[in-house]
C-alpha positions as CSV (number, residue, x, y, z in Angstrom):
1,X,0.0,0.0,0.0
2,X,2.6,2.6,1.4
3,X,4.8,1.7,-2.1
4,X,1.8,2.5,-3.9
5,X,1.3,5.8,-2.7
6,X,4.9,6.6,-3.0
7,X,4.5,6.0,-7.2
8,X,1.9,8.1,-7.4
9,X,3.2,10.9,-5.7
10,X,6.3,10.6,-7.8
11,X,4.0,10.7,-11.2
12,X,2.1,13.6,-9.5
13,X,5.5,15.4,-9.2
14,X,7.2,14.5,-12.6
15,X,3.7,15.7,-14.1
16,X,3.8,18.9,-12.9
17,X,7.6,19.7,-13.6
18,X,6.8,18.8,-17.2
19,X,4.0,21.5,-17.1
20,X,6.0,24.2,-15.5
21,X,8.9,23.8,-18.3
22,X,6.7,22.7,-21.4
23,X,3.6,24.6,-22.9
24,X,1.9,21.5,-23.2
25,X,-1.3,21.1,-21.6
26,X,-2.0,18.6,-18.7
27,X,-4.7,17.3,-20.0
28,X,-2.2,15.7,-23.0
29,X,0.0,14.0,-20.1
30,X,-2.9,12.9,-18.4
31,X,-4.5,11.1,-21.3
32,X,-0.9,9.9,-22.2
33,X,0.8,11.6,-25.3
34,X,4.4,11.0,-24.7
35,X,5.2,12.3,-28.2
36,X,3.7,15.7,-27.0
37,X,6.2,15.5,-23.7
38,X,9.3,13.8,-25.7
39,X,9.0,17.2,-27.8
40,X,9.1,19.7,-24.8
41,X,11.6,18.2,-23.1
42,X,13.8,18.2,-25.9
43,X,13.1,22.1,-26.4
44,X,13.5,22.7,-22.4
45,X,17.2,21.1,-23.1
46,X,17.6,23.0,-25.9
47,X,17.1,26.0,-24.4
48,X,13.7,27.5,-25.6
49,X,11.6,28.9,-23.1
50,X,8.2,29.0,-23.7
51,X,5.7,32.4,-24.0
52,X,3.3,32.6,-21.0
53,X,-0.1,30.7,-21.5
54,X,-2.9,29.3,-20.2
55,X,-2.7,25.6,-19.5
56,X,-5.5,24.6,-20.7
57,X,-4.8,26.1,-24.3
58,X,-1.2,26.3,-24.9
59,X,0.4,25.2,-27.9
60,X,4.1,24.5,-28.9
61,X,4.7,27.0,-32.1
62,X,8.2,27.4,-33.4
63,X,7.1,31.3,-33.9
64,X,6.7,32.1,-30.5
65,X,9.9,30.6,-29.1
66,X,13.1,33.0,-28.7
67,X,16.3,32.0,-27.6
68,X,18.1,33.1,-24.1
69,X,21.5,34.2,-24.8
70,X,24.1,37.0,-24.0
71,X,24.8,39.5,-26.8
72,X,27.8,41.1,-27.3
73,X,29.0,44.5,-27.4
74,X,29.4,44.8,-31.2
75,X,26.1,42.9,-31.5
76,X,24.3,45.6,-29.1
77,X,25.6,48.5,-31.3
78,X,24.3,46.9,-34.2
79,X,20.8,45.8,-33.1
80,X,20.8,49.8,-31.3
81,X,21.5,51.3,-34.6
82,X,18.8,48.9,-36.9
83,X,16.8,50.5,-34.5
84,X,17.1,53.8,-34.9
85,X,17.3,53.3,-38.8
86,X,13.7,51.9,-38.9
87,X,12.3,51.1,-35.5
88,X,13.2,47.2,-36.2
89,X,14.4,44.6,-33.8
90,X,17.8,43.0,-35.4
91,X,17.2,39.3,-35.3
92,X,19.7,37.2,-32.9
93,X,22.4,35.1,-34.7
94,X,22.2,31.4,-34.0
95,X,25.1,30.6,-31.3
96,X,26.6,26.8,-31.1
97,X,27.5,25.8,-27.2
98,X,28.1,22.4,-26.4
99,X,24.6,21.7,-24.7
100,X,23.0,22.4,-28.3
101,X,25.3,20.4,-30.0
102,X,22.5,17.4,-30.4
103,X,19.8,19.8,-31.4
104,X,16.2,18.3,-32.5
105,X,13.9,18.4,-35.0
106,X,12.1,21.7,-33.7
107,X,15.5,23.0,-33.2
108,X,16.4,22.9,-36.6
109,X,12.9,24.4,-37.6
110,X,13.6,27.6,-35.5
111,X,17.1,27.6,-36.8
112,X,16.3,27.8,-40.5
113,X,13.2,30.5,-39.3
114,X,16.0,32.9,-38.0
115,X,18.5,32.6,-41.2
116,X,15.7,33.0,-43.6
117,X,14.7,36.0,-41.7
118,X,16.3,39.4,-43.6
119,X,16.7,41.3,-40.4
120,X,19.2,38.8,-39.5
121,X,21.6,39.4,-42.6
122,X,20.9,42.8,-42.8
123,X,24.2,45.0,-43.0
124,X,24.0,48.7,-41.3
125,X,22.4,50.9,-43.9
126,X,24.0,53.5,-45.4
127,X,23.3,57.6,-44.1
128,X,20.7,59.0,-46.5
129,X,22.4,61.4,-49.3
130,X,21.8,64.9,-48.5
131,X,19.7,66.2,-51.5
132,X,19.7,69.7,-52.4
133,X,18.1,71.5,-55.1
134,X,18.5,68.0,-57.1
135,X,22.0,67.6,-56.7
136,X,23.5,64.9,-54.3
137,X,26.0,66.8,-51.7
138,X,29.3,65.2,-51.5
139,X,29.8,63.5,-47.9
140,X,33.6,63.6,-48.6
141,X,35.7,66.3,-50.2
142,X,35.9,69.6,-49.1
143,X,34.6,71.0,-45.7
144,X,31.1,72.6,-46.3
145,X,32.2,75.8,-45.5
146,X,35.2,75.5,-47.8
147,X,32.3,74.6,-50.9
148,X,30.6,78.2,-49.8
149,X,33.7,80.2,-50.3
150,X,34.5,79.0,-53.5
151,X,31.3,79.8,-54.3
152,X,31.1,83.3,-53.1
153,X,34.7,83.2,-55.0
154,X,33.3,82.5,-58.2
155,X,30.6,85.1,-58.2
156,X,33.0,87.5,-57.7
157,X,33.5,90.0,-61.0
158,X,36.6,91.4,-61.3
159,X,37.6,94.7,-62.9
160,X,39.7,95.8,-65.6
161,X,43.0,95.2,-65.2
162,X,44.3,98.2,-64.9
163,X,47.3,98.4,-68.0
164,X,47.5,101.7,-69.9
165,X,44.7,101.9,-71.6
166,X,43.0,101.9,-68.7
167,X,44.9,104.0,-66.8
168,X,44.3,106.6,-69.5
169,X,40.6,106.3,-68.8
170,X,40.8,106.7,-65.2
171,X,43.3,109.5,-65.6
172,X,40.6,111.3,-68.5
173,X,37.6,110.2,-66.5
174,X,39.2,112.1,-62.6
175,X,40.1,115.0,-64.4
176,X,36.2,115.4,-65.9
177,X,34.6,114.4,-63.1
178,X,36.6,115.7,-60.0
179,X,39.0,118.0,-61.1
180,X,40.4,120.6,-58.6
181,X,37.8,118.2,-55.6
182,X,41.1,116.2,-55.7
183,X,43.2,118.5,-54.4
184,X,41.5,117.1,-50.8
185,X,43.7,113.7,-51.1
186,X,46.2,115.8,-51.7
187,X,46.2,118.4,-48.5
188,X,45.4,115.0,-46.4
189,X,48.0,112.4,-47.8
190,X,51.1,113.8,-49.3
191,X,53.9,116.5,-48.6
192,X,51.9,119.2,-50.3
193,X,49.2,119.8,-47.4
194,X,52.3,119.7,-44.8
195,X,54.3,122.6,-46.5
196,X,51.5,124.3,-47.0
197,X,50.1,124.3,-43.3
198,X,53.7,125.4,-42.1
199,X,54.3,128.0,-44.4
200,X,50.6,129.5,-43.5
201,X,51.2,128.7,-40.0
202,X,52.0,132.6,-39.1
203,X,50.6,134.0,-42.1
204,X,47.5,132.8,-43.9
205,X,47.6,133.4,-47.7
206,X,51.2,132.6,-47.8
207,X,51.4,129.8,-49.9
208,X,47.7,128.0,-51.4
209,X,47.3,125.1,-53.0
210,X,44.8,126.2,-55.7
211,X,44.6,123.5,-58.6
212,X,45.1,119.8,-58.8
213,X,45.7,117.8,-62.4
214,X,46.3,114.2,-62.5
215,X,48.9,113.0,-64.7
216,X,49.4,109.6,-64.7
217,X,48.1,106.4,-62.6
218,X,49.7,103.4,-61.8
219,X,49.0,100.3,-59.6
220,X,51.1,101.8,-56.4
221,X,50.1,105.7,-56.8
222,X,49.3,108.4,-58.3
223,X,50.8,112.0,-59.8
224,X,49.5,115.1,-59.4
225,X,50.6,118.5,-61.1
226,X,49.3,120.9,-58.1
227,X,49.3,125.1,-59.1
228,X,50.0,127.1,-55.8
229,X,49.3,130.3,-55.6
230,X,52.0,132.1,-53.7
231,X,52.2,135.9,-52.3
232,X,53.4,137.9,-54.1
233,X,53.4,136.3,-57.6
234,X,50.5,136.8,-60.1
235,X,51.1,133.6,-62.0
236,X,50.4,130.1,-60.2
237,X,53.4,128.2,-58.9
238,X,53.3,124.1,-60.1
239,X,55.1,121.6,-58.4
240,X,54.7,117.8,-58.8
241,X,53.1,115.9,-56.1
242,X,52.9,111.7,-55.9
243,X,49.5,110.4,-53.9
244,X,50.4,106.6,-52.8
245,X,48.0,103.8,-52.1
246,X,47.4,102.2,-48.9
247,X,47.8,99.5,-50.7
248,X,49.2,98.1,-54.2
249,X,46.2,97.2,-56.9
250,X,46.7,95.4,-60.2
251,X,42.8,96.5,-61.2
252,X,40.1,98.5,-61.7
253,X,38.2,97.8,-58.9
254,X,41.4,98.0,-56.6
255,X,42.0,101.5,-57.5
256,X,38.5,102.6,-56.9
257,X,38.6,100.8,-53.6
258,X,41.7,102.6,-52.2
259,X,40.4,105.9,-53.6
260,X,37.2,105.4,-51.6
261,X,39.5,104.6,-48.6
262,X,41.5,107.7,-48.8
263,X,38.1,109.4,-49.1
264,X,36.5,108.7,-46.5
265,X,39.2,108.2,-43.8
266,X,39.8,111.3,-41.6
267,X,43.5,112.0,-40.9
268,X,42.3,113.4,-37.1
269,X,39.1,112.1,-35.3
270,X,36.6,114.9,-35.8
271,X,37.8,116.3,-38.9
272,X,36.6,116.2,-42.5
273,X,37.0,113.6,-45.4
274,X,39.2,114.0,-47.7
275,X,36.6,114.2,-50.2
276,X,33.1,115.2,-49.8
277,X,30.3,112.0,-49.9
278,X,28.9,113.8,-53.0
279,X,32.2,113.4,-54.7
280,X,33.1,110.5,-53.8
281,X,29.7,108.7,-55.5
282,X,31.8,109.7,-58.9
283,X,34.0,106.8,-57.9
284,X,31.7,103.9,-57.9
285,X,31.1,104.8,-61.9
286,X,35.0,104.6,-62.5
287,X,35.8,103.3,-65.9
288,X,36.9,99.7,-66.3
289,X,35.1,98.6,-62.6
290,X,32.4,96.6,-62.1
291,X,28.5,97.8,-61.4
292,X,27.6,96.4,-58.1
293,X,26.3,99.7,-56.8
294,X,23.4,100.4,-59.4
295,X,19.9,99.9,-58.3
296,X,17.7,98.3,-61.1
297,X,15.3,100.9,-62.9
298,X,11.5,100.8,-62.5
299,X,11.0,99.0,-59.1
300,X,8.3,101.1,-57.7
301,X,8.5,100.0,-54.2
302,X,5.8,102.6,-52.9
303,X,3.5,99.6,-54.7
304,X,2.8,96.3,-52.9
305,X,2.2,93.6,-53.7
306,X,5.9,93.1,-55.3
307,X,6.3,91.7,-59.0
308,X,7.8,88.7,-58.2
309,X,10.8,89.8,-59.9
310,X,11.6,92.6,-57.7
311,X,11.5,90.4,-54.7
312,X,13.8,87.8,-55.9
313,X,16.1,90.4,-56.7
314,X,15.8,91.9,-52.7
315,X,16.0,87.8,-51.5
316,X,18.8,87.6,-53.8
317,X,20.7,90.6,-52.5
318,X,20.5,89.6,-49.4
319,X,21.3,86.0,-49.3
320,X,24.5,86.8,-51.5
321,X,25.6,89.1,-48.8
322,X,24.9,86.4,-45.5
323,X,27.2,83.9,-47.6
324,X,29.6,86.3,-48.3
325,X,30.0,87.5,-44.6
326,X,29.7,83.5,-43.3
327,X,32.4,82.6,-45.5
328,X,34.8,85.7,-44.6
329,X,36.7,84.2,-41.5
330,X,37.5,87.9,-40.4
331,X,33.6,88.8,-39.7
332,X,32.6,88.1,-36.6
333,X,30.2,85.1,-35.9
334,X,27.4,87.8,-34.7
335,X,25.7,89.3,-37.8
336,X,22.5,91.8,-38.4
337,X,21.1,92.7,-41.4
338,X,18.2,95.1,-41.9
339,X,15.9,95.3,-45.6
340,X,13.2,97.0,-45.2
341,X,11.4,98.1,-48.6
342,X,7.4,98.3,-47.4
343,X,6.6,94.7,-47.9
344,X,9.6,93.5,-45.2
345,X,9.3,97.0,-43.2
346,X,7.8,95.8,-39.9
347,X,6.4,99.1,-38.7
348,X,4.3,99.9,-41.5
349,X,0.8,98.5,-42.6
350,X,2.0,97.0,-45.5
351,X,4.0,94.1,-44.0
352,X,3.7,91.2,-45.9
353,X,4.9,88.1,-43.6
354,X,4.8,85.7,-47.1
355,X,7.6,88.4,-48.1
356,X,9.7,87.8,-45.1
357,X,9.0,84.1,-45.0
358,X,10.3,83.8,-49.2
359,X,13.6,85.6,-47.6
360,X,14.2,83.1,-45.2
361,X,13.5,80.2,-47.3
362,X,15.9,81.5,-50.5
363,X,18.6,82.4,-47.5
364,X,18.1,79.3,-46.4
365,X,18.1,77.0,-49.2
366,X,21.3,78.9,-50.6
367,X,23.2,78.1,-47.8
368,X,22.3,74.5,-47.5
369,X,23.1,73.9,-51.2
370,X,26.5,74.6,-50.2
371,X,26.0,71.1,-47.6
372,X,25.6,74.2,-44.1
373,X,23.3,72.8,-41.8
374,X,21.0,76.1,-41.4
375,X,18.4,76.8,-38.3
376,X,15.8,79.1,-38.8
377,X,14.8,80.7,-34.9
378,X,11.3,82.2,-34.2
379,X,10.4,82.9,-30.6
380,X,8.1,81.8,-28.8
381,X,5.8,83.3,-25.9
382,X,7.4,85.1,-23.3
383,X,5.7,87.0,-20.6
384,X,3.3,85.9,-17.4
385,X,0.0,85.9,-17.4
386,X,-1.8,88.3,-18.8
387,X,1.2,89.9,-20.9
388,X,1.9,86.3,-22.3
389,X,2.2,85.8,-26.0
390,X,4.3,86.8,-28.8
391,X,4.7,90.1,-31.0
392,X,1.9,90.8,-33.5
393,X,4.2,90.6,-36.6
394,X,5.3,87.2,-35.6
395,X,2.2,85.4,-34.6
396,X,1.3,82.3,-36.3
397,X,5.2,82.6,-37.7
398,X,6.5,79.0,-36.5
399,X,3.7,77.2,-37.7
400,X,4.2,78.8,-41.1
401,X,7.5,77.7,-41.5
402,X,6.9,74.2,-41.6
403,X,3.7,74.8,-43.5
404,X,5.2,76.9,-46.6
405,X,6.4,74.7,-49.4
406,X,10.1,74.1,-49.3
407,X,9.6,71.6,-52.1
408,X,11.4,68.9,-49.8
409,X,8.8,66.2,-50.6
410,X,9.5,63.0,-52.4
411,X,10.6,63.8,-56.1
412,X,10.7,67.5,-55.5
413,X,13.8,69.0,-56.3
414,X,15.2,69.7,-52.3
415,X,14.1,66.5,-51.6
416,X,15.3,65.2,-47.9
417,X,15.9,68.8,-47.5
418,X,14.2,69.2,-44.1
419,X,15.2,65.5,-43.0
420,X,12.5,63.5,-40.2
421,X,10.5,66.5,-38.5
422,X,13.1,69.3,-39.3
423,X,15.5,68.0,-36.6
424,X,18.0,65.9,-38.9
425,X,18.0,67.6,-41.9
426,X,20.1,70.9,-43.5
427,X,17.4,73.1,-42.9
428,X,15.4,72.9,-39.7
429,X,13.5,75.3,-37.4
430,X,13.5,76.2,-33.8
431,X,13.0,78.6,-31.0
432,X,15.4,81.1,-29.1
433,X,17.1,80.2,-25.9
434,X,20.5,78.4,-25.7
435,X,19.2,74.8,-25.5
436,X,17.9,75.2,-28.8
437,X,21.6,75.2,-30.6
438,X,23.0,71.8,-32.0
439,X,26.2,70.7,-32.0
440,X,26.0,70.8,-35.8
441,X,24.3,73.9,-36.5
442,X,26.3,75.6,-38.9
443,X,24.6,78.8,-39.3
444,X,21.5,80.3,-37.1
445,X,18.8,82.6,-38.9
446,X,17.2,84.5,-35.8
447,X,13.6,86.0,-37.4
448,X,13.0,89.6,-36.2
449,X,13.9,89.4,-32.4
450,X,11.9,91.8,-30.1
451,X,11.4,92.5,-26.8
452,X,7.6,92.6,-25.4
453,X,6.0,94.9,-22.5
454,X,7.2,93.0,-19.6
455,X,9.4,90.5,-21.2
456,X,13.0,91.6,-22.8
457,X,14.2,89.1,-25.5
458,X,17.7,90.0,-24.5
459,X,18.5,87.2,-21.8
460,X,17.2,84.2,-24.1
461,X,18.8,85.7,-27.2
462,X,22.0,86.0,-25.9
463,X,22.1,82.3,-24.4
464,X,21.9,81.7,-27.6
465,X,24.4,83.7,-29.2
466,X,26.3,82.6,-26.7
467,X,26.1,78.4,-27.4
468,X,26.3,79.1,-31.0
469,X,29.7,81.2,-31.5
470,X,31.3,79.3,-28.5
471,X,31.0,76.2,-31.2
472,X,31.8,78.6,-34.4
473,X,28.5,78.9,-35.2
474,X,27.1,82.1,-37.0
475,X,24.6,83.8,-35.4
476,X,22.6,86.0,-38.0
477,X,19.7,89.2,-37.1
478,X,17.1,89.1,-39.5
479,X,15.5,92.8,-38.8
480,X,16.0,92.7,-35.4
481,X,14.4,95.5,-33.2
482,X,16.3,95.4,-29.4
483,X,15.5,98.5,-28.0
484,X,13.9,98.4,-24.4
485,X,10.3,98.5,-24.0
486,X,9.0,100.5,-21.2
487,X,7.7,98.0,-18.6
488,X,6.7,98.3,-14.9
489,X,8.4,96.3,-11.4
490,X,12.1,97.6,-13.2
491,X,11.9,95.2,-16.5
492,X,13.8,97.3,-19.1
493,X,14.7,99.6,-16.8
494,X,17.7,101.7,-16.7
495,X,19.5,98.7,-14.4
496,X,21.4,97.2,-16.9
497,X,20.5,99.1,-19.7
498,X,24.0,99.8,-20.9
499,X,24.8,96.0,-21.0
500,X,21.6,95.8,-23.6
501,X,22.7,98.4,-25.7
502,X,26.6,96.9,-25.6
503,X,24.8,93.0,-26.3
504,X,22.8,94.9,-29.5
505,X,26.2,97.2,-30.7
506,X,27.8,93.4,-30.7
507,X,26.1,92.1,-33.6
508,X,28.4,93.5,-36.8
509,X,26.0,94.8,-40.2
510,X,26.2,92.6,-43.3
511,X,23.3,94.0,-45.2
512,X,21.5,97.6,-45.0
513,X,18.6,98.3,-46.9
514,X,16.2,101.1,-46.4
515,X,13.8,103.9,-47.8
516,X,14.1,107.7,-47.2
517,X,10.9,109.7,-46.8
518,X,9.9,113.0,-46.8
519,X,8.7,112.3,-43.3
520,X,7.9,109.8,-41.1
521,X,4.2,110.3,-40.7
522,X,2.9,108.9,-44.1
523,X,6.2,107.4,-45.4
524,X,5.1,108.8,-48.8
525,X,7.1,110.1,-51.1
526,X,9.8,108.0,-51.1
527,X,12.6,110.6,-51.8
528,X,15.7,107.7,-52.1
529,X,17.8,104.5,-50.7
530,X,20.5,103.8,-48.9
531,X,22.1,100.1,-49.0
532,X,25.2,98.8,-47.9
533,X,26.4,94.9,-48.4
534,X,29.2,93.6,-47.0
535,X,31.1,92.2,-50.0
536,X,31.9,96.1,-50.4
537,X,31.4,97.5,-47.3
538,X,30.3,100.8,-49.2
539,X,27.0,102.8,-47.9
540,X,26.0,104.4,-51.1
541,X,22.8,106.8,-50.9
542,X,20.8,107.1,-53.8
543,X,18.5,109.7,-54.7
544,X,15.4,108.2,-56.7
545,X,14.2,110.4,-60.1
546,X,11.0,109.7,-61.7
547,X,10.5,110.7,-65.4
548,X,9.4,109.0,-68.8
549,X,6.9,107.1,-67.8
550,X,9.5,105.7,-65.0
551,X,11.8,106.1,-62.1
552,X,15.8,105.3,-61.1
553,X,17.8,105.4,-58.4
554,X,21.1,107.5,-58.7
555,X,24.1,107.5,-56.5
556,X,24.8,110.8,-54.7
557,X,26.6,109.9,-52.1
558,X,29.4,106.9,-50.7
559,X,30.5,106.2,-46.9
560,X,33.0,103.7,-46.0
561,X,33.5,102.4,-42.8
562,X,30.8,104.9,-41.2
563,X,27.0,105.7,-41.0
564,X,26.2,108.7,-43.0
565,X,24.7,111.4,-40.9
566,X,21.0,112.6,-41.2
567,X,22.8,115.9,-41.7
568,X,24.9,114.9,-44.6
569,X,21.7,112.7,-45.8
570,X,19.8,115.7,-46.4
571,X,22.3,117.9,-47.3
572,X,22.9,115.4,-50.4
573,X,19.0,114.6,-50.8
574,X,16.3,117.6,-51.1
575,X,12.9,117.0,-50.1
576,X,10.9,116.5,-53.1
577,X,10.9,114.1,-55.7
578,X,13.4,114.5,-58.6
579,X,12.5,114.0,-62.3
580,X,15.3,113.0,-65.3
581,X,16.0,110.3,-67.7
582,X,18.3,107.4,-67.6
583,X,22.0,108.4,-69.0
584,X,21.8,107.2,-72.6
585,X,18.7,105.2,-72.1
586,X,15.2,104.9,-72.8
587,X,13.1,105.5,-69.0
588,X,10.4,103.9,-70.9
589,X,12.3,100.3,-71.5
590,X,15.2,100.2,-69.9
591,X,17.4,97.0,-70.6
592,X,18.3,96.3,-66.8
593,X,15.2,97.4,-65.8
594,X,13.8,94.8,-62.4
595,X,10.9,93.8,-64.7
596,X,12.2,93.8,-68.0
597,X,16.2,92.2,-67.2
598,X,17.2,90.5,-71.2
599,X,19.2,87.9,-68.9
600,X,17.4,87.9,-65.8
601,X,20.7,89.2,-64.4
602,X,20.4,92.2,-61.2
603,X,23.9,94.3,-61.5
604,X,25.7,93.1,-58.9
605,X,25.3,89.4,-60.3
C-alpha cells in the first residue's frame, strides 16, 4: 500500500515539472501523449523557453519561441542602430554551445526560421544622401564651409585690369569728373598739405594750394601737377606731387577701392574727409570697374504687392551678402542685417509676412546647397500671465515655416531637405534660448527678435548667441528691433541698460537696406535709398528720379567704414521728388530694368 502511494506521488510530481517547463497542456500528459512531452523536453534542453499561456490552451509553435543568450558589445551596437534606422528589432544570430550540439527536430525548424529571416543578414544601412536643389552633396571632399567660399569666390567679378589703356581712362575720366575736388587727397596724404600748413602757419595766404591735375596712374600711386598760388606772384606756382596707395592694386576695382579709402578716412578724429560724400559717389562709376552699386530701374516699391521679380532680386541681394559675410573668416560670428522696402518694413501696414518668410527660405536653401546645416529661430511666448504671447508681426510665424512649401517632398527638387521633423535635416527650425543650438548647427537665422511689454528678449537671445559662437556657429539678425520697451516692477529699466545696448552694438551689419521719406508720418514720397552689403562694405545713398513714364535710383553719395549722418543725408538729398531720364537710355524700357532684365541678371550678379 505505502509503495503504492509513494508511485503516485512521484507521477504527481514529474507531471507537474513537465508543465511548469513545457507549454503542453496537462490534459495531454494525463491522457498519455508521450510524443507531446518527448518534444518539450527536448526544447526545455535545448534551451527554448516558452511564452506565457494558459494551460488549458497552450500550444508549442516554433514562432513564439526565442532564444536566451548574452549579446555582445558589437552585436548591441548593431541591433541599437537597426533600431534607430527603422524602429526594427535585429534578429539574434544562432550561437553553437556544447549543450546544443544534439539539437532536434524543432530545433532545426527555429534555426532555419531565424536565417531566412532578412533582419538577420541585414548589413547597417548607409546615411541618406543629402539632397539639395537635385544635386546629391558630397559627404567627402571639401569642408562645407570650404564649398561656400569658392562659391562666393566664383561670383565674384573682377575689374579691368588696370594696364595703360586703362589707366588713361581713369586718368581722363578724374580730371572730368573731379577735377580741382582732388586737391583734398592731396592736402590730407602727401607732402603738399604739410608745406603748406607750415608755411601759413604765421601767415595765412602765404602759400595756397589752388589746382590739382592728375597725370598719370599706376598700380602703387598716383601723380599730381598741383598750381600754388603764392604771395606775391600773379602767376600760379606748379610743383609735382605723388599720392600713394594704402595698398598696391593690379585692377580697376582695386583703384577705386583705395580711392574710396582715402576718401573717407579722416587723418584726425573729428575732422573732414578727404573728399566730400557727394564726390566720392563719382568713384563707384570709374571706368573699367564693375557695377555692383546700381539699383535696377522701374522698381516702384511705394507699390505692394511686389512683381515677383523685384522680390527675388531683394532675396537675392541679401542671401548673397549672408554667404559672403559666413564665408569671410575675419567677420565676426554675430551678424544683423536690416531690408526693409514696405513689404519687409515691420512698422508699417503694409508688412507682408509671405515676403519675409520667401527671404528666409531662398537664405536658407542657398546656404544649404552649399552642404551648411541652417536653423531658422522664431520665438516663442514670453511674458506671465496676462502679458503672455508673442509680437503681433510674428504670430502664427512658426507654424508657417513648416507649412510653406520648401519643395522637400519625395521627387521634389530639395528633396530630404528638411530630414525627419526638421531635426536631422540641413534646414530645420527652432525657437530662441541656448538649449535650442546643436552641436551641428552651422549657421543660425534669428527671425526679427523683439522684446515685449514685460518681457525683454535680451537674456534668451543671448544664451543663444552665446552656445552658437562658442561652437563657431554664426549667429545671423534678421530685422531685429532690441530696443527696451518701457515696462513696470524695473523690467527694461535703466538697471542694466548699458549692458543691452553693448549685447545689440555686438552684432556687426552685413546688409542695409532702407527707404528715405519726406517724413515719417505717411512714409510717402519715397525721396531715395541707402544700401550697404558687405562684399563692399560701401554705404551708397541714392537719390530716386521719376520721369518717362519711369523712375531710377542715382548715387549721390558713398560712406566707407561709417554711417552717414542725417545731416549729410539731407544735405545730399532735397525734399521733393526729382524728375530726369536714364544716362543714354530709354526711362520707358530700360534693358536692366527689375521687370524687363534681357538675362534675368540684377547688376551686382
Amino acid at each position: 500500500m505505502c509503495r503504492t502511494i509513494l508511485l503516485l506521488c512521484l507521477s504527481h510530481l514529474g507531471l507537474a515539472l513537465l508543465t511548469a517547463k513545457s507549454p503542453v497542456s496537462c490534459s495531454s500528459l494525463a491522457h498519455g501523449k508521450g510524443a507531446v512531452a518527448r518534444r518539450a523536453h527536448a526544447a526545455a534542453a535545448a534551451g527554448y523557453v516558452p511564452q506565457p499561456h494558459s494551460c488549458a490552451s497552450a500550444r508549442l509553435r516554433p514562432r513564439q519561441v526565442q532564444l536566451v543568450m548574452q549579446l555582445s558589445e558589437d552585436e548591441i551596437k548593431q541591433k541599437l542602430s537597426a533600431l534607430r534606422r527603422g524602429g526594427r528589432r535585429l534578429a539574434t544570430p544562432a550561437v553553437t554551445s556544447p549543450s546544443t550540439a544534439a539539437a532536434s527536430p524543432l530545433d532545426g525548424a527555429a534555426s532555419a526560421d531565424v536565417a531566412a529571416s532578412p533582419q538577420a543578414s541585414a548589413a547597417p544601412a548607409a546615411p541618406a544622401p543629402n539632397i539639395v536643389g537635385g544635386t546629391v552633396l558630397p559627404t567627402d571632399g571639401p569642408a562645407p564651409i570650404e564649398r561656400l567660399r569658392t562659391a562666393v569666390a566664383s561670383r565674384r567679378a573682377e575689374g579691368e585690369p588696370l594696364d595703360e589703356g586703362a589707366a588713361g581712362r581713369v586718368v581722363e575720366f578724374l580730371n572730368a569728373e573731379l577735377g580741382d575736388e582732388m586737391l583734398g587727397w592731396l592736402l590730407r596724404w602727401t607732402e603738399v598739405g604739410d608745406k603748406a600748413r607750415r608755411r601759413n602757419m604765421w601767415s595765412r595766404g602765404s602759400w595756397t594750394p589752388c589746382t590739382a591735375t592728375l597725370t598719370s596712374v599706376s598700380g602703387a600711386a598716383l601723380s599730381f601737377r598741383v598750381g600754388v598760388a603764392v604771395r606775391g606772384r600773379k602767376e600760379l606756382e606748379h610743383v609735382e606731387s605723388e599720392l600713394p596707395l594704402p595698398h598696391a592694386v593690379e585692377t580697376v576695382d582695386g583703384l577705386r577701392d583705395e580711392l574710396l579709402r582715402l576718401s573717407a578716412e579722416p587723418a584726425d578724429k573729428g575732422s573732414e574727409p578727404a573728399l566730400a560724400p557727394g564726390s566720392s559717389a563719382a568713384l563707384l562709376r570709374l571706368p573699367g570697374a564693375t557695377d555692383d552699386w546700381s539699383l535696377p530701374r522701374d522698381l516702384w516699391l511705394n507699390t505692394t504687392p511686389y512683381p515677383r521679380e523685384v522680390r527675388e532680386m531683394v532675396y537675392s541681394d541679401v542671401a548673397a551678402a549672408v554667404q559672403a559675410a559666413v564665408a569671410d573668416p575675419a567677420c565676426p560670428r554675430r551678424m544683423r542685417l536690416l531690408v526693409a522696402p514696405p513689404e519687409l518694413n515691420m512698422e508699417m501696414d503694409s508688412y507682408r509676412v509671405g515676403s519675409m518668410l520667401e527671404l528666409v527660405r531662398k537664405v536658407s536653401l542657398d546656404l544649404a546647397a552649399c552642404g551648411l546645416r541652417t536653423r531658422v529661430c522664431v520665438q516663442g511666448s514670453m511674458g506671465e500671465g496676462v502679458l503672455a504671447g508673442v509680437p503681433r508681426v510674428l504670430a502664427g510665424v512658426s507654424k508657417l515655416l513648416g507649412m510653406m512649401d520648401w519643395q522637400a517632398g519625395e521627387g521634389e527638387p530639395n528633396e530630404g531637405l528638411l530630414g525627419a521633423g526638421a531635426a536631422d535635416g540641413l534646414v530645420r527650425f527652432g525657437a530662441i534660448g541656448g538649449e535650442e543650438v546643436a552641436p551641428d548647427d552651422d549657421v543660425l537665422l534669428v527671425l526679427a527678435p523683439q522684446s515685449m511689454v514685460g518681457a525683454p528678449i535680451v537674456p534668451p537671445l543671448e544664451a543663444l548667441s552665446e552656445a552658437a559662437v562658442s561652437q563657431g556657429s554664426a549667429v545671423v539678425l534678421i530685422n531685429p528691433l532690441l530696443q527696451d520697451r518701457q515696462s513696470s516692477s524695473g523690467v527694461m529699466g535703466v538697471r542694466g541698460r548699458a549692458e543691452r545696448l553693448a549685447f545689440a552694438e555686438s552684432f556687426a551689419e552685413i546688409y542695409h537696406f532702407r527707404l528715405l521719406y519726406s517724413g515719417t508720418t505717411f512714409m510717402y514720397p519715397i525721396l531715395g535709398a541707402l544700401r550697404m552689403a558687405r562684399q563692399d562694405g560701401r554705404r551708397v545713398l541714392y537719390r530716386r528720379l521719376e520721369g518717362g513714364g519711369g523712375e531710377q535710383y542715382l548715387p549721390v553719395g558713398c560712406w566707407v567704414g561709417r554711417e552717414p549722418t542725417p545731416r549729410e543725408m539731407s544735405e545730399l538729398l532735397p525734399s521733393t521728388v526729382g524728375s530726369g531720364e536714364a544716362r543714354g537710355e530709354s526711362a520707358a524700357a530700360p534693358p536692366g530694368s527689375a521687370t524687363g532684365s534681357a538675362d534675368g541678371r540684377m547688376p551686382w550678379d
